[in-house]
N, C-alpha and C positions, 0 to 999 in steps of 0.2 A: 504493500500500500504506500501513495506518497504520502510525504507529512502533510499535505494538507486533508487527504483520507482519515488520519489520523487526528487530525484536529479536528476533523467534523464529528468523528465519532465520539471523542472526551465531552467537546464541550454540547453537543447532542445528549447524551448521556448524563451529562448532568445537569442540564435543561429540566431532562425527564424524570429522573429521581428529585431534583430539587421540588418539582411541581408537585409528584405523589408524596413527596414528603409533607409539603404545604399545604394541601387540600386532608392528609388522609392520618398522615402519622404525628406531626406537627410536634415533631423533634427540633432541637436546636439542629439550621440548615447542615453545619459543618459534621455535627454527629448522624445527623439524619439521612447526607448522601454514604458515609463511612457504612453504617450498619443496612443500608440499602444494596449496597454496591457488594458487600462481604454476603451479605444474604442470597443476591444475583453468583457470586462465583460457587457458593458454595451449591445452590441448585444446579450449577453447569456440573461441577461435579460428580455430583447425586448422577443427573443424565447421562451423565457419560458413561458412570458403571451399570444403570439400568439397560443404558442401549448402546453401545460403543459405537454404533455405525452411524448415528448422526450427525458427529466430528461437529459438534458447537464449541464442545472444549475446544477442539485443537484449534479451529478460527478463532477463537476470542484471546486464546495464549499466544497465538501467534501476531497478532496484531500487538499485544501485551509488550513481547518478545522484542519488538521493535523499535520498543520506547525503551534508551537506555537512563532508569530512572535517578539514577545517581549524577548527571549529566545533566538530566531537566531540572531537578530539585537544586542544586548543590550551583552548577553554572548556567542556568536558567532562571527559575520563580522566583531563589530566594534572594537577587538581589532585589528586585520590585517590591516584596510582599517584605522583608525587611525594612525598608525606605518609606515604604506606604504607612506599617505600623510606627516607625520610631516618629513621623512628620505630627501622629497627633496625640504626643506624649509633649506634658505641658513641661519644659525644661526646669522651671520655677520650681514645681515640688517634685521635679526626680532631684536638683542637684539638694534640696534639703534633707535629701534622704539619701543620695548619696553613697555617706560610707557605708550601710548597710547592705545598699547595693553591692557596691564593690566588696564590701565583703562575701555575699553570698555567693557573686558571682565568679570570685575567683579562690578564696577558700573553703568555699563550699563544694567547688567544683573537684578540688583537690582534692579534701576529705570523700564525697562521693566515690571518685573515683577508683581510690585504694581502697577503701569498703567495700564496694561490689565485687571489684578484680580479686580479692582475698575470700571472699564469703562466696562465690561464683566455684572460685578455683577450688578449694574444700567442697563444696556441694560437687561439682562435674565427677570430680575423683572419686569420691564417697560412691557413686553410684557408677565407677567402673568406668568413663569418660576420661581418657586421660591427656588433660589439655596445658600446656606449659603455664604458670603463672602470669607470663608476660601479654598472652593472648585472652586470661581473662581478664588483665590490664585494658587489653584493648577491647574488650565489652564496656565493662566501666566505664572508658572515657568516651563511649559515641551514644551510651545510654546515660550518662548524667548530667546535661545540659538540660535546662528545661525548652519545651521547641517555641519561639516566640509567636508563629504561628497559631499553632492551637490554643496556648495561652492570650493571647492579643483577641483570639475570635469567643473567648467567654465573655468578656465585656460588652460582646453585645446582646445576651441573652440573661447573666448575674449582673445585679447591680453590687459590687464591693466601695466601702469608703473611700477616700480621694487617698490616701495614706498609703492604705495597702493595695489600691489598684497600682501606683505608684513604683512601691516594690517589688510587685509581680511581675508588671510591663518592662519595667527597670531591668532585674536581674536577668526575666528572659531575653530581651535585647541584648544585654552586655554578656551573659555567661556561655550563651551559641559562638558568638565569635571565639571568646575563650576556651568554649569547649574542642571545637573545630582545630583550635592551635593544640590542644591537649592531645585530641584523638593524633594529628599529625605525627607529633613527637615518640607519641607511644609507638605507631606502627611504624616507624623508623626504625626505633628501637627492635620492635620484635623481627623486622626482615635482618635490621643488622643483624639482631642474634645475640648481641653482648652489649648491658646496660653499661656495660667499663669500657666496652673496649675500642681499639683506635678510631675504626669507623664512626662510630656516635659515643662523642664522649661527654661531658658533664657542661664542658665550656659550649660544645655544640648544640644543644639543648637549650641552653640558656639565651647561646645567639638566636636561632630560629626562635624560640618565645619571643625577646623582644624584637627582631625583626622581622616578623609578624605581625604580631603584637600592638606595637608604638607604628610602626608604620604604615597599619593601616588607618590607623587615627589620624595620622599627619594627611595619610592621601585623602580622607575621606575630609578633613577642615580643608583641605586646598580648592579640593572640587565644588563642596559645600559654596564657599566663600568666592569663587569664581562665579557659578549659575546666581550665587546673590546679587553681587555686583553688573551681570549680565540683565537679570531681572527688571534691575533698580534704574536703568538706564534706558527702558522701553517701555510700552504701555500696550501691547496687543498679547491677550488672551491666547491664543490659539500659538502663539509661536513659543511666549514662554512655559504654555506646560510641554512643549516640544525640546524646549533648551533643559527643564527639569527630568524630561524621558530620555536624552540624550546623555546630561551627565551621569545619570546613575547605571546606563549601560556603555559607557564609554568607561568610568570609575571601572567598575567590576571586571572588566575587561584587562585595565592596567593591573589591577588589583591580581591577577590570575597568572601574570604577562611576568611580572615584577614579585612574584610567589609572598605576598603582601597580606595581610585577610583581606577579603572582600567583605564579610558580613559586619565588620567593627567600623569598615571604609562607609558602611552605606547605613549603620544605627549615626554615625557619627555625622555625616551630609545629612539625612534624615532626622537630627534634630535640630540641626542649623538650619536648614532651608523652614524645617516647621512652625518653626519658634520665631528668629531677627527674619526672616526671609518671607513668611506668611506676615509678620507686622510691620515691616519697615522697607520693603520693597514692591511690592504688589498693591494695585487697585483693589479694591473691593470685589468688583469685578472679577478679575483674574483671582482673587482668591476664590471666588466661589468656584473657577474652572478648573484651577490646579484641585483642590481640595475631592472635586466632585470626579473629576478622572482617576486621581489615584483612588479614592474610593471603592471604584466600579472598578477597575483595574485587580486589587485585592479583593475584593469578591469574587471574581472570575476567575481569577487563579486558584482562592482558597477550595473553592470549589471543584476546579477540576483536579486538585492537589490531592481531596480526601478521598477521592471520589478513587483515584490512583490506590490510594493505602489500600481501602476495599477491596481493589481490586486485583492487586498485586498480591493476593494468596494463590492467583492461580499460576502466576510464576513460582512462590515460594512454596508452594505445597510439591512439588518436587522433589526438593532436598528438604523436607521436614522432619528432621532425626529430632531427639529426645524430644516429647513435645510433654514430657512427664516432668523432667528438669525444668522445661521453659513457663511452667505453670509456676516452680517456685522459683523462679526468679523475681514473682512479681512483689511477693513480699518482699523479698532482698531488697530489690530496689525502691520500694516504697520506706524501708527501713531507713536504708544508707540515705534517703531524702531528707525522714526526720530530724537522722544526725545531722548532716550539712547543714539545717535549719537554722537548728536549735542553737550549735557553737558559734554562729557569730551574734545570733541576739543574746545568748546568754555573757557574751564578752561587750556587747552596747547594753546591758543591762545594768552595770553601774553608771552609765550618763543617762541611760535614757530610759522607760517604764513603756515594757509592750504589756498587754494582755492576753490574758492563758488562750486567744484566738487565734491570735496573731501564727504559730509553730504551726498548729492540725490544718490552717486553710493551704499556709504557703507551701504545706507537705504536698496534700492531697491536690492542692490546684496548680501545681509544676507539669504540667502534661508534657505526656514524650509525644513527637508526631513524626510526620515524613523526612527530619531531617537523620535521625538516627536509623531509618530505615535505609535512608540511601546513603548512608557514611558506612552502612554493613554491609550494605552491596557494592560498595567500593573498595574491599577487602582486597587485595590478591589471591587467587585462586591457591586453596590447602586444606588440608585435610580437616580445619577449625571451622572452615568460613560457613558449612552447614547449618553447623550447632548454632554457632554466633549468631546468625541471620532467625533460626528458627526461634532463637529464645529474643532476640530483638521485637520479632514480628509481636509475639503474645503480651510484650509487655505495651510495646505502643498501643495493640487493640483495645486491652484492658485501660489503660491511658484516658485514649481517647472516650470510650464506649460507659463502662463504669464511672471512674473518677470527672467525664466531662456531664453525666446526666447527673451524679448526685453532688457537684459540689455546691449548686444552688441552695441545696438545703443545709448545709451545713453551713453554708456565710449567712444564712437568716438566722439560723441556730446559734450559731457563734455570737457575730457583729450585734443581736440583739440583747449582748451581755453586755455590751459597752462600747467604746471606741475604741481604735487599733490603732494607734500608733504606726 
């Protein structure tokens, strides 16, 4: 099929499930195409061992087959649907929330990290699985980011405090870049093979972190700060949200070119342009065009994004080994969450007074989505990358499906105890 075959069928497809969902099932849109879409493969499946001679399976995998999703997600949607979310993240109360931020999103990420890759690595063994320490390393680091994504899209269905939308929107923005540089370094490490030795060694680690890192901050203020200045000096709608569609895949692009983050490049452009860029460069006007394009732009995407997870079992149902392990993974990594929570507000809890809501929301509303899916299908091909993938899949599902239909009740349950700091 060509890719436009291909495009007609995603966003067809999610046309159609978004509509049955709306009319019939009237799930939150992004959870409602996921559990539609998973429901649709798993029937192909069903068909297929009832009757094999239909081959619906094999056309729909095979279309599937062609989309390489780690490519679309990773150097495709996520620089948009990044950009789009950080643009309407009010700068004023992320930066006064800040260190908390930064702390979760990079100590927390760490503590995750080696929690899961430990509790992972003992659990695989335990049941006869035997996977190097280093590789459930690299579970840990492409499952412990929270996906900004699926986090960004409950905001439109929970309403949470200004506080802790804040540090949820916050950490997921910032902790995906970081994560993405974590998972990096780890799978370096495990293809080198020795966390000491000359190929990857401790300085080189540290170079790549910060030149990653810091430089995609630098590239993504320069870009930022360019499309402003570009902005500020015209007044026609239509071409500056073309100069704003232009930097942010022109950015991603250097960003990819220049082995720089791209996802840090485009939280960082995307809260400049959102914030001095939306107030002090643009018309009124033109704000409501930029604003209303990226908009509809992340909707579109987010949509044909979930719609992919869903659908992407019938790739992964393939290589689906231990699917007995990958059920307890989910605790593990809902655990290793609480921890990463907890330790940096329990360390801002002599400056500052959270409430006992504040730990069970940020745990439970950390959703993993298509980014750790397609950082596992970007493995190099071994003898791990099965297991990895098959316990990946079960925990995004549970992610998204469980933890995104019941956190609503739990921030009314909570937040109705008091404010959240």
């Amino acid at each position: 099929m060509s890719i436009f075959e291909i495009g007609a069928f995603l966003i067809g497809l999610s046309a159609f499930f978004g509509y049955i969902n709306h009319r019939f099932l009237r799930l939150p849109h992004t959870v409602g195409l996921v559990v539609m879409a998973l429901a649709a493969s798993l029937s192909l499946i069903l068909i297929e061992f009832l009757s094999p001679r239909t081959q619906l399976l094999e056309t729909v995998t095979g279309i599937l087959e062609q989309i390489d999703f780690h490519e679309t997600v990773m150097h495709g949607m996520l620089s948009f649907l990044l950009f789009a979310g950080a643009m309407h993240v009010d700068f004023s109360v992320f930066r006064s929330r800040l260190l908390s931020i930064g702390l979760m999103a990079t100590l927390g990420i760490l503590i995750s990290t080696f929690l899961i890759g430990w509790a992972m690595w003992l659990l695989l063994n335990f049941f006869g699985i035997d996977i190097p320490f280093i590789w459930a390393l690299v579970f840990g680091a492409l499952i412990s980011p929270t996906d900004p994504v699926a986090v960004l899209g409950l905001f439109k269905t929970v309403k949470v405090p200004e506080s802790l939308e804040a540090k949820m929107a916050g950490e997921s923005l910032l902790n995906d870049g970081v994560g993405v540089v974590v998972f990096t370094i780890v799978v370096a490490i495990a293809v080198g093979g020795d966390m000491h030795g000359e190929a990857i060694g401790v300085m080189t680690v540290v170079e790549l972190f910060f030149t990653e890192a810091v430089g995609g901050a630098i590239l993504g203020l320069v870009a930022g700060y360019a499309c402003y200045r570009a902005m500020g000096q015209i007044d026609e709608h239509n071409l500056e949200v073309l100069i704003t569609l232009a930097m942010v895949m022109v950015t991603y692009a250097v960003a990819i070119r220049l082995h720089l983050s791209g996802p840090i490049a485009m939280v960082v452009a995307g809260l400049f342009i959102g914030n001095r860029g939306m107030k002090n460069a643009v018309s009124d006007k033109t704000r409501d065009y930029v604003e209303k394009f990226w908009s509809l732009l992340d909707e579109i995407l987010n949509s044909v994004l979930f719609l992919l997870i869903g659908l992407e079992v019938l790739v992964i149902a393939q290589r689906m080994d231990h699917i007995g392990v990958a059920l307890l993974a989910i605790p593990v990594t809902l655990t290793a969450r609480w921890i990463s929570v907890s330790v940096p507000i329990l360390i801002l809890a002599r400056w500052r007074s959270f409430t006992k809501g504040a730990i069970p929301i940020l745990t439970w509303g950390g959703l993993r989505g298509g980014i750790a899916v397609a950082l596992a299908l970007s493995l190099p091909v071994n003898e791990y990358k099965a297991t990895i993938l098959t316990i990946t899949y079960a925990v995004v599902l549970f992610s998204i499906i469980v933890q995104g239909l019941t956190i609503k009740t739990l921030v009314e349950k909570l937040v109705a105890k008091g404010p959240i700091d």
